[in-house]
N, C-alpha and C positions, 0 to 999 in steps of 0.2 A: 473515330469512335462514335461520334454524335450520329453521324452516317448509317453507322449499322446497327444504331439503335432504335433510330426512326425505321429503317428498313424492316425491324422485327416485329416493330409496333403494329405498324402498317400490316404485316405479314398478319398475325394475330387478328387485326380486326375486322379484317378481309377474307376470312379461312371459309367462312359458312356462305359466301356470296358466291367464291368460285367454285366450292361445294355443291353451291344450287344450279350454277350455271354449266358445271360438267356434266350433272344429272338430267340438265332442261333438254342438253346437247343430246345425249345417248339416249334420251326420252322419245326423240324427236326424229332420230333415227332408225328406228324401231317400223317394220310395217307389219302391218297385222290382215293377215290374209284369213277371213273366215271360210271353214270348213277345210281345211288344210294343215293335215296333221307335218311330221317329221317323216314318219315311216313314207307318207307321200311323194316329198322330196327326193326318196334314194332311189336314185335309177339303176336301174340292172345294170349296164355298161359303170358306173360307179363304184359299184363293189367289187374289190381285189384281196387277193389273197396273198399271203406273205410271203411266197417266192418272189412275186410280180412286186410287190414294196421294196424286199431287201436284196434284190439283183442291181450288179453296177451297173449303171448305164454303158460305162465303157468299156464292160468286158463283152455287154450285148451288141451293143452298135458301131463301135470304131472297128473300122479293120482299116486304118493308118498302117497298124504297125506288120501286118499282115503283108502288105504290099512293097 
């Protein structure tokens, strides 16, 4: 009981440290490419359309069962 009471205390007073430190993380992460938007990024070959998303793969390319 003492165990997991320290454990919560600790938890508590430790909350805004790993707060900052998950923020410092994904901060730091981040690159920043000037003059380059999103719409840039999408390359022709990238963009599909919903047949090509919701086709099986295995009814397009297995012929196992064919054989």
């Amino acid at each position: 009981m003492l165990c997991q009471c320290v454990r919560h205390e600790v938890y508590r007073q430790t909350k805004t440290v790993r707060e900052l430190l998950i923020a410092r993380s994904m901060a730091s992460t981040v690159i920043e490419q000037s003059g380059v938007t999103a719409e840039d990024k999408i390359q022709p070959e990238q963009i599909w359309d919903e047949k090509q998303i919701l086709t099986d793969w295995f009814e397009e390319y297995d012929k196992s069962e064919a054989e």
